[in-house]
C-alpha positions, 0 to 999 in steps of 0.5 A: 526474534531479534536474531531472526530479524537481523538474518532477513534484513542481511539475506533479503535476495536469499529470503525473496527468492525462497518465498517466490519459489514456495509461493510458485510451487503452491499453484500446483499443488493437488485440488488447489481449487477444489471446493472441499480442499482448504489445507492448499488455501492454507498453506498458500496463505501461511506463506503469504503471511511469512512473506509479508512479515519479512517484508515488514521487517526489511522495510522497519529501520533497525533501532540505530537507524531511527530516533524519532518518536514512535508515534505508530504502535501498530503496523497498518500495511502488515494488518493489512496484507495479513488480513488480505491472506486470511480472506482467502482462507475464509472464503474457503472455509465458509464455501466448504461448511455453509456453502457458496452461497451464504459465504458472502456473510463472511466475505462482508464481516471480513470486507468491512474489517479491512475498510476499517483498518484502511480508515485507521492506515488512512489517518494515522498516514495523515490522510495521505493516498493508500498505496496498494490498498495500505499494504505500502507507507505513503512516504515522501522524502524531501531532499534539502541541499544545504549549499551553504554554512559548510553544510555539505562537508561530506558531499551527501544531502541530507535526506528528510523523510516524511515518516521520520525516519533518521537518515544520513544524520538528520530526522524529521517527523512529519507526514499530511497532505502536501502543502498544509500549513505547517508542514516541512516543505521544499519551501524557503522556510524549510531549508533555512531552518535545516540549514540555520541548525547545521550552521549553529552546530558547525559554530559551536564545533569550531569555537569549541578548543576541547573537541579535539582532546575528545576521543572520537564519537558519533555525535548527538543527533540534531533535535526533532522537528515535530510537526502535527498531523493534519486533522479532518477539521484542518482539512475541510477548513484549509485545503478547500475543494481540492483537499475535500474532494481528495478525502471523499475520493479515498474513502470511496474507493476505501469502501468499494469492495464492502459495497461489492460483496453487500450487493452480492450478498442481497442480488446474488453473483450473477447479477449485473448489478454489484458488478456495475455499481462496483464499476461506478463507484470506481470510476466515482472515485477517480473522478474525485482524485481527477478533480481534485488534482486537475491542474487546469481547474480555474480558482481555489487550490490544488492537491498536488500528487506525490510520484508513488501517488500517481502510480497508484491511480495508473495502478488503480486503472489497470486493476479494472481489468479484472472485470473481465474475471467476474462473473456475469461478465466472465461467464457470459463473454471471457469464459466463452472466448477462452475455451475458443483459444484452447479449441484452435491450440489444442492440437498444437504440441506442447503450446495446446498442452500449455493453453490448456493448463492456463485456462484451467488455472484461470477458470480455477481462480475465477471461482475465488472472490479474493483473487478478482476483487481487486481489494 
């Protein structure tokens, strides 16, 4: 296993590009979206699997990258994506041997699995924004630019990432909200505390005669800096309204898909009600994040936003346009408008052809719950 792991991480491009040909080769494969046909399903989510693992293997620091504590035994973003692979088998499955309408039962157990996973990504995170659904680690690395005590000898700043990883010499093991008592900050206290360590090292190097009659080594990293995590408690009490709102806002959009696929279950999928009451608790959930974050609101404090966090809520946004892809909404108005499009390009060569194949694979992929939930 070691030895395979050091060949991903040294031929990444090489492995990317295999697993995106794969992965295109498989949307053509023979009744891809036949009902009766879960070996194409399979083998599509095999491959997503093997995917998701080297990127979990790319993304993990090798062993002499890192020396802090290893406080997390189990990879939430990988349990996450596989999960997400193995929906799609499901779904197929339960579709081929209960039928399509009592494969909601299945669909639920495996929606309210995922949330609890996403709960347990969410707090191990130090209840930071689950990015792409916990498939990505919220990290947020603090520059420290240590201008004095010689701190700068090599000419790069030492780097302090939240997860504690070790980089450029240095580690820090922290993670939580921003601004949580506590924490390392890009506060003064911070950076004196980076720079007094740096400084005190420096000292004990040039007042030491013997450090030259010693052969060349790398030197012991510095100490850990172990912050706790946050807890609920500290939350609730500390950061106010804002950190509150923040929370609830997570946790609502952890639990949408499960609150979809319930009312699916009891209303059916051509009903308008799991579709809007989906909608409302999206939109619910970026009013949290909007108030909680709203920079303009008079009186008590603000959570602020990491950039990958704010890309999140964009990405958040633009996932609304599957909405579009579920039925009643497709099969009363977007299906409509697509066999429209293929009527007027049909007898165009090679463009009617095209058109043709498109709405085919997307009518094909809108019968699959897994490819529209958005979850």
């Amino acid at each position: 296993m070691e030895a395979y792991k050091l060949w991903v991480r040294k031929n990444r491009d090489l492995v990317r590009s295999l697993e995106s040909l794969a992965n295109g080769l498989t949307w053509i494969l023979p009744e891809r979206f036949a009902n009766s046909e879960i070996a194409p399903e399979a083998v599509y989510a095999f491959l997503g699997i093997v995917s998701s693992v080297n990127q979990h293997i790319i993304d993990t620091p090798s062993e002499g990258q890192t020396f802090a504590s290893k406080e997390q035994s189990i990879p939430w973003t990988l349990v996450v994506s596989i999960l997400k692979d193995i929906e799609a088998v499901v779904e197929v499955a339960a579709q081929h041997f209960i039928g399509d309408d009592r494969k909601w039962s299945f669909l639920a157990v495996t929606e309210a699995v995922k949330a609890g996973v996403r709960l347990a990504a969410f707090r191990e995170s130090g209840y930071k924004m689950l990015l792409q659904g916990g498939e990505v680690t919220n990290e947020e690395e603090i520059n420290v630019l240590e201008e004095n005590f010689g701190a700068k000898s090599n000419g790069v700043p030492a780097i302090y990432p939240m997860n504690g990883h070790f980089q450029n010499g240095h580690g820090v093991a922290s993670s939580g909200l921003d601004g949580q008592a506590g924490f390392v900050s890009k506060s003064l206290e911070g950076r004196a505390v980076a720079a007094l360590n740096k400084f005190g090292q420096n000292a004990k190097m040039m007042s030491d005669p013997m450090w030259m009659k010693k052969p060349l080594s790398t030197p012991d990293p510095p100490p850990v800096m172990v912050v706790a995590k946050p807890t609920l408690a500290s939350i609730w009490s500390a950061k106010g309204v804002s950190g509150r709102l923040f929370f609830l806002g997570e946790v609502v959009h952890i639990f949408r898909p499960l609150v979809y696929v319930l009312l699916i279950r009891k209303f059916g999928i051509r009903s308008w009600t799991p579709w809007l009451m989906s909608l409302a608790v999206e939109l619910t959930s970026l009013g949290m994040h909007s108030r909680a974050t709203d920079l303009h609101h008079r009186g008590g404090k603000v959570h602020h936003l990491s950039s990958a966090e704010r890309d999140e809520l964009k990405r958040r946004k633009m996932m609304w346009a599957l909405y579009v892809m579920r039925d009643p909404f497709f099969a009363n108005y977007t299906k409509r408008h697509l066999q429209k499009a293929e009527k007027v390009l049909n007898p165009v060569p090679l463009i009617g052809f095209l058109t043709g194949k498109l709405v085919e694979l997307v009518e094909g992929a809108q019968t699959r719950y897994t490819y529209t939930s958005g979850s």
